[in-house]
C-alpha positions as CSV (number, residue, x, y, z in Angstrom):
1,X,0.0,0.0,0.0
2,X,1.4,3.9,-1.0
3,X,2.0,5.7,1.7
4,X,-1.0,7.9,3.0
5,X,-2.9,5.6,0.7
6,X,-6.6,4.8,2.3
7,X,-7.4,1.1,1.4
8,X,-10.7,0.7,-0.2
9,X,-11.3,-2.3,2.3
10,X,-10.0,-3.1,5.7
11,X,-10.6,-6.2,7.6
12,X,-9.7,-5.8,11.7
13,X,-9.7,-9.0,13.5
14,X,-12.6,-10.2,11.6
15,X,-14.4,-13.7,13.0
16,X,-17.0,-15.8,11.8
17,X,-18.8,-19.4,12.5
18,X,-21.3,-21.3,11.1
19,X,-23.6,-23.2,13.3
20,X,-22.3,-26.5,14.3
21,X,-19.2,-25.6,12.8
22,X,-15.6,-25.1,13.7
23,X,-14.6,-21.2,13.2
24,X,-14.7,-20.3,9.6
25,X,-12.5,-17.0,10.4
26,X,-10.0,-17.0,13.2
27,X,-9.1,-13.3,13.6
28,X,-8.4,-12.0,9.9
29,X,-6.9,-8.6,9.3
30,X,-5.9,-7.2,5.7
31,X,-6.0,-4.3,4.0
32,X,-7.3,-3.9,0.5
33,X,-6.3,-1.6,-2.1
34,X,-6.8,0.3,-5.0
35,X,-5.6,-1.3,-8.0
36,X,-4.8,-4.6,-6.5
37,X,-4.4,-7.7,-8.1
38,X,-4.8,-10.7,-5.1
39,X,-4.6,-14.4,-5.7
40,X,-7.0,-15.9,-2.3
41,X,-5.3,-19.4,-2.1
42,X,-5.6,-22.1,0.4
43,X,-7.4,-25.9,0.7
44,X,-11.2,-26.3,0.7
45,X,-12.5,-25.1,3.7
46,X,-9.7,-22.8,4.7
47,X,-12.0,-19.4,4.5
48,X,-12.0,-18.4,1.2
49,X,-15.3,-18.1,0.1
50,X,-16.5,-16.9,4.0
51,X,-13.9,-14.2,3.2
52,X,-15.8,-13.1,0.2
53,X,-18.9,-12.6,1.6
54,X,-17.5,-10.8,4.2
55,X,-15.8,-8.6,2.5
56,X,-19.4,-7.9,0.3
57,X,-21.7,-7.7,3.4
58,X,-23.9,-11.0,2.4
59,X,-22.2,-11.9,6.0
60,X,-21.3,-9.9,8.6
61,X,-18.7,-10.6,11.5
62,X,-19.8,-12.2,14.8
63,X,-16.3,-10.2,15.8
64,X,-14.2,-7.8,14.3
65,X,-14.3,-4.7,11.9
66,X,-15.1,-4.1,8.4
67,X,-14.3,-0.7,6.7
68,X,-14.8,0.9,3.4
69,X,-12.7,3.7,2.4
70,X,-11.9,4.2,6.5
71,X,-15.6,3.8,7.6
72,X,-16.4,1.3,9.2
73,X,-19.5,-0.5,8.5
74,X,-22.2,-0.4,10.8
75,X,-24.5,-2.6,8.0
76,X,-27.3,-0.3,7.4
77,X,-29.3,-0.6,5.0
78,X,-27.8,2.1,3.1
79,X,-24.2,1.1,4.0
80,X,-24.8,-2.5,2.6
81,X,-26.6,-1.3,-0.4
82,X,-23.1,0.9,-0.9
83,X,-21.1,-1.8,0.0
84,X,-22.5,-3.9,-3.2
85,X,-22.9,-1.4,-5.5
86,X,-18.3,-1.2,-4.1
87,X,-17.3,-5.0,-4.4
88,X,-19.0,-7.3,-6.7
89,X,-18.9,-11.1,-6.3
90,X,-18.8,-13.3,-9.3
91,X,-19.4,-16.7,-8.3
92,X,-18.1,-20.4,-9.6
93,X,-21.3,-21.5,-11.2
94,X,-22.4,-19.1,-13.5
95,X,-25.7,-20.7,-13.7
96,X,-26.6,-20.0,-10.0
97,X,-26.0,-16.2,-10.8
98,X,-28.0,-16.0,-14.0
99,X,-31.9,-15.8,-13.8
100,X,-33.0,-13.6,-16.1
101,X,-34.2,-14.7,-19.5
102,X,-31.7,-12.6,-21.7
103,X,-28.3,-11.0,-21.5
104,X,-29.3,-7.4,-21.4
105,X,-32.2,-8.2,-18.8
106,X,-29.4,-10.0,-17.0
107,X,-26.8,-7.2,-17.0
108,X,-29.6,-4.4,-16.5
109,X,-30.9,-6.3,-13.5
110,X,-28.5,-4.8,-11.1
111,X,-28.4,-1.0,-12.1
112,X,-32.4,-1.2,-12.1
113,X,-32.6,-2.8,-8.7
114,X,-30.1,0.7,-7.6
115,X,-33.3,2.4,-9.1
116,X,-31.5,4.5,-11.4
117,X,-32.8,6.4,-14.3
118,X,-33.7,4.4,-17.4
119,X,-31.6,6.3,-19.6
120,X,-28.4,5.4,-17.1
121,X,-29.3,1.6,-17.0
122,X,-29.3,1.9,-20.7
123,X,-25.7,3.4,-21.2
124,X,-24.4,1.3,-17.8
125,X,-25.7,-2.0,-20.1
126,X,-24.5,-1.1,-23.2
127,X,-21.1,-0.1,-21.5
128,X,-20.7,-3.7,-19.7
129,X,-22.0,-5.6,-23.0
130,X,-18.8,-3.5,-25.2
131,X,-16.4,-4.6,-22.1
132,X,-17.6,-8.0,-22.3
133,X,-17.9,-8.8,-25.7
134,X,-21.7,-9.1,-25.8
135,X,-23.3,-6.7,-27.6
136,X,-23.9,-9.2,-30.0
137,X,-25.7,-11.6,-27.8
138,X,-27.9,-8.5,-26.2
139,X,-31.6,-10.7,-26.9
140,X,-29.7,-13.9,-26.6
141,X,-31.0,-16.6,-23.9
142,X,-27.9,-16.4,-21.3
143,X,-29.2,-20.3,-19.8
144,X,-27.7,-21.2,-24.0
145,X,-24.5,-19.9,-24.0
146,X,-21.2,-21.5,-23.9
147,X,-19.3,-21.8,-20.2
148,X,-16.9,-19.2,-21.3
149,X,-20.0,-16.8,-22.2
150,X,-22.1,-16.9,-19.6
151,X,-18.7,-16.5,-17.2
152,X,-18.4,-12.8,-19.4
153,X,-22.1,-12.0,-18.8
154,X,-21.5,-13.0,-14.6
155,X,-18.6,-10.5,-14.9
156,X,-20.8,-7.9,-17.1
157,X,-23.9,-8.1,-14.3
158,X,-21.1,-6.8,-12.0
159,X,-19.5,-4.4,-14.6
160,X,-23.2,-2.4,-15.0
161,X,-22.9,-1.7,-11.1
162,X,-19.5,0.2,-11.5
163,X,-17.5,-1.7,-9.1
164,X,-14.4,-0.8,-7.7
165,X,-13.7,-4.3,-6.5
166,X,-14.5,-7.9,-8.0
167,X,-14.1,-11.0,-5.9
168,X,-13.9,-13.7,-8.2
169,X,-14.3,-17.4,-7.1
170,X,-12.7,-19.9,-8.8
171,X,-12.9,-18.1,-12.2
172,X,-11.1,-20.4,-15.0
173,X,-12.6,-23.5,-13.5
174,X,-14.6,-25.5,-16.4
175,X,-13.4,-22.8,-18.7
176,X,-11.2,-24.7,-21.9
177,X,-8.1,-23.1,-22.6
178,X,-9.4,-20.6,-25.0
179,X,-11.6,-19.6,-23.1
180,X,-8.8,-19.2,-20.0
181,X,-7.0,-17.1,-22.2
182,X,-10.3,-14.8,-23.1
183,X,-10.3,-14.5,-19.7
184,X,-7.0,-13.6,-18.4
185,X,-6.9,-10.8,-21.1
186,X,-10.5,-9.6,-19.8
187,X,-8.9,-9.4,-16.3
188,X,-5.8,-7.4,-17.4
189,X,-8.4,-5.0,-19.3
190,X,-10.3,-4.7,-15.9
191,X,-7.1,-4.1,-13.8
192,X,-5.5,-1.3,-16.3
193,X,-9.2,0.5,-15.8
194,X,-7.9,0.7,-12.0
195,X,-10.3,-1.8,-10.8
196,X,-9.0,-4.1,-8.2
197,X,-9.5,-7.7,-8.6
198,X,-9.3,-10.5,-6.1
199,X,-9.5,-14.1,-7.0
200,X,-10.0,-17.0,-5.5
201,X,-8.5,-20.3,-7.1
202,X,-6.8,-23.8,-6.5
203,X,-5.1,-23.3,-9.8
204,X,-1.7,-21.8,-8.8
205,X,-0.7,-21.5,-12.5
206,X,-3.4,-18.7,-13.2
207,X,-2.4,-17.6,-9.4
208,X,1.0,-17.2,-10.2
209,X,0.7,-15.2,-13.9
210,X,-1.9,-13.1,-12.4
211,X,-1.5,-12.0,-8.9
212,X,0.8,-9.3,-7.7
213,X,0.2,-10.5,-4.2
214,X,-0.8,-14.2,-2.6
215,X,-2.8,-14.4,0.0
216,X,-3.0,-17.6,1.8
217,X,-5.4,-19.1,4.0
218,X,-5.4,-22.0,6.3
219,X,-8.2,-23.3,8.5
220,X,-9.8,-19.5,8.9
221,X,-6.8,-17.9,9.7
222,X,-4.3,-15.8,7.3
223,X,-0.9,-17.8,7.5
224,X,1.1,-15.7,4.7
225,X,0.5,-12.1,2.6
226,X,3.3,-11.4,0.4
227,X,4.3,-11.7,-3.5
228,X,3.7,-14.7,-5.0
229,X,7.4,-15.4,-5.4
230,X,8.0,-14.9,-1.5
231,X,4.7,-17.5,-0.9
232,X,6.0,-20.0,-3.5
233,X,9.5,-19.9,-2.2
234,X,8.4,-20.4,1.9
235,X,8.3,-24.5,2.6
236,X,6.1,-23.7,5.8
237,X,3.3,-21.7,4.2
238,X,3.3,-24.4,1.0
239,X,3.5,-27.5,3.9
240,X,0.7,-25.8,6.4
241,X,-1.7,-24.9,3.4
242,X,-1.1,-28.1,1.1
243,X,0.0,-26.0,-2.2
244,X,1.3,-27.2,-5.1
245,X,3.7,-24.6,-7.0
246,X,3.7,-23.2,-9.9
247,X,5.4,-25.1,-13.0
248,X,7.6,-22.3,-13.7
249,X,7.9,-21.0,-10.8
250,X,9.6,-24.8,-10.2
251,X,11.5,-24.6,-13.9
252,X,12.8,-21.1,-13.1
253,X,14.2,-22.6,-9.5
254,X,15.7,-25.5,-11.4
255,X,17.4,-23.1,-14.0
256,X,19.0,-21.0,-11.1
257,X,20.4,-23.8,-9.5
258,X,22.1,-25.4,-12.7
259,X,23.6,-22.2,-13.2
260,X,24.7,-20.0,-10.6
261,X,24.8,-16.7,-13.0
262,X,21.3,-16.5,-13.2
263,X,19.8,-13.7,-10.9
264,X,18.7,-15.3,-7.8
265,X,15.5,-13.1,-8.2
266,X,14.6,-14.0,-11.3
267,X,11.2,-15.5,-11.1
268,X,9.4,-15.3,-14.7
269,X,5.5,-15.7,-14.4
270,X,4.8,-16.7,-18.3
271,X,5.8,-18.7,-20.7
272,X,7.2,-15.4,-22.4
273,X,9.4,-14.5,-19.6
274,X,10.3,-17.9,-19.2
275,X,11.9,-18.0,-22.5
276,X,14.0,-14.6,-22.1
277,X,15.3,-16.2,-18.9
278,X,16.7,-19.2,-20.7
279,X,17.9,-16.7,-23.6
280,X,20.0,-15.1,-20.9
281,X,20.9,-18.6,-19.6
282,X,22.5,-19.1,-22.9
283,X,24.8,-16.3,-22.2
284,X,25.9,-17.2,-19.0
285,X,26.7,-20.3,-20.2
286,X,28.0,-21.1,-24.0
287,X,27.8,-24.3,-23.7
288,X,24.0,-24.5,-23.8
């Protein structure tokens, strides 16, 4: 976080349990800001998805703080209404967010719910749709499209609501690799517009090219915060929390170690990177 930077979220010693249940938060604190781009990892069951609906209001802490923009919520019915219009959700299953019967109902849904003038809905819709790539499926039967399409109009439904956060759970799961590709490149679009996005996945790949900060939970608690690099390279935090690591995170660690003149920070995060680090490899060492 910049110095004399307000986060847009903070989390103070934040608890929460489910009935019959073992504590699904254990005292989280984290500060959320502008422009972020957060990787949520950890095992099933470690808090990731009771951390989302914290951090959106649908649940609200049995202990602990939240605030938004440093105020903290009180959970009116104005503050929550706020608070969703702030940080959008955009769950796994596409189908249980989806109801309406076509893709501009869908995305107009939320704007018109806000009660907002017609004429804004209209130009909020149209606005999400361009973003998303779906102006052409405007009258189109969202419950029809592909997995990849109805995971852009999710995304849109949150878009029309002018968010300046997006938890997103589990995003490239059933998606084909096309359609993990369409994706990552809608993310970066929706990070360069200053929006900051926060996903939640088991696939450390996608954590790793994405994030520019890993957060990792474990059995409710928050075990490690850092750069991915940093959380990759600690054998506690990828022991406690049962991670795999990246592939080339591993290939870039494998690289180093066969040849010494490699930087020791070098820690390339795609497949592009991955080949300029060998590239310099060959300088290093001729005999390649």
């Amino acid at each position: 976080m910049n110095k004399g930077q307000t986060p847009l979220l903070s989390l103070r010693d934040v608890e929460f349990s489910y009935p019959d249940a073992p504590p699904a938060l254990r005292g989280i604190s984290l500060d959320i800001c502008r422009g972020e781009r957060i990787a949520v990892l950890g095992n099933n069951g470690a808090g990731k998805s009771t951390f989302f609906l914290v951090c959106n209001g649908i649940l609200r802490p049995e202990r602990g703080s939240l605030s938004v923009s440093g105020r903290e919520m009180h959970y009116t019915k104005q503050e929550l209404t706020a608070l969703r219009k702030q940080v959008g959700i955009v769950f796994q299953d596409a189908d249980n967010q989806i109801l309406a019967s076509t893709v501009e109902s869908e995305i107009s849904f939320g704007p018109m719910n806000l009660r907002l003038p017609r004429q804004e809905v209209e130009q909020l819709v149209d606005e999400a749709m361009s973003q998303m790539d779906l102006t052409a499926y405007r009258n189109r039967p969202p419950q029809y499209l592909s997995g990849g399409e109805k995971k852009r109009v999710s995304i849109a439904d949150i878009l029309a609501m002018r968010p300046e956060i997006i938890l997103l759970d589990e995003p490239t799961a059933s998606l084909d690799p096309k359609n993990t590709e369409l994706l990552e490149k809608t993310l970066d679009q929706l990070s360069a517009a200053g929006i900051t996005l926060i996903v939640s996945t088991h696939d450390v790949d996608f954590a790793y090219r994405f994030a520019g900060r890993a957060v990792v939970f474990h059995a409710g608690r928050i075990i490690a915060d850092a750069a991915p690099e940093q959380v990759f390279a600690d054998e506690a935090v990828i022991r406690e929390a049962g991670l795999k690591r990246p592939v080339l995170f591993e290939a870039a660690r494998l690289v180093r170690r066969a040849l010494p003149g490699i930087p020791a920070n070098a820690s390339p995060r795609t497949m592009e990177e991955f080949a300029e680090m060998l590239n310099f490899a060959k300088t290093v060492d001729k005999s390649l």
